[in-house]
C-alpha angles and dihedrals in degrees: 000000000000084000086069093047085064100044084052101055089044091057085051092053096044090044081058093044103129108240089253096068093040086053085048085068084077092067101056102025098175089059093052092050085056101053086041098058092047095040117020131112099241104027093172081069088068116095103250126179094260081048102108093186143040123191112180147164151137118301113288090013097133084280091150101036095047084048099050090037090055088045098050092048088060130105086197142029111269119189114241145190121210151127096050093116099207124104089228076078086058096033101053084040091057085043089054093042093244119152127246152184127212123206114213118182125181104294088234096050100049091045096047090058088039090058087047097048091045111028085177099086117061125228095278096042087052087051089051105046081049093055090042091060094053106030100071087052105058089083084061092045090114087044096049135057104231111204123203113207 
């Protein structure tokens, strides 16, 4: 019970994190996929060893229709790991040797919706943050399937 205690007042904190340091999780993915697993909100979402797909992109880059369009196409559950909107997803996936697919959409588009969606950033954060997602995951690009939408 106090376990839970713990895991409550960390979601607090990490609910108040100021969008710097949640950006910041760009910068060192794997430690991202660490502190999500242990305090998201949807940790079935996280890569883990028995995941046999990853489907993963910037924020508003057809996430959940690539997703819904793979699962309906399925004759069987897969477990999947999606929507997390960070490259650690891709990269544990690469270190696992899971395969995934990542969603790349025009870098003005998908930072145009992204500046609609979240009028906080302003036109070079939302470059950035763009840049951030991709750029950890060019040394993967012969171990992903990149997908231009």
């Amino acid at each position: 019970m106090a376990f839970l205690g713990i895991k409550r007042a960390f979601k607090m904190v990490a609910n108040a994190t100021p969008r710097w340091a949640k950006d910041a999780s760009y910068i060192n993915p794997h430690l991202f996929l660490s502190v999500y697993r242990f305090l998201g909100d949807k940790p079935e979402l996280a890569v883990v060893p028995s995941t046999e797909l990853v489907i993963e992109g910037f924020p508003l880059s057809a996430n959940t229709f690539a997703v819904v369009a793979f699962e309906l196409s399925q004759k069987k559950k897969v477990k999947t790991a999606h929507h997390l909107h960070n490259p650690g997803q891709v990269c544990e996936a690469a270190r696992l040797g899971i395969p995934a697919v990542v969603l790349i959409r025009r870098p003005l588009d998908a930072i145009a919706s992204f500046l609609v969606r979240d009028p906080s950033y302003d036109v070079a954060s939302a470059i950035q943050k763009y840049c951030r997602f991709y750029e950890p995951l060019l040394p993967l690009k012969k171990q992903v399937c990149p997908c231009q939408i």
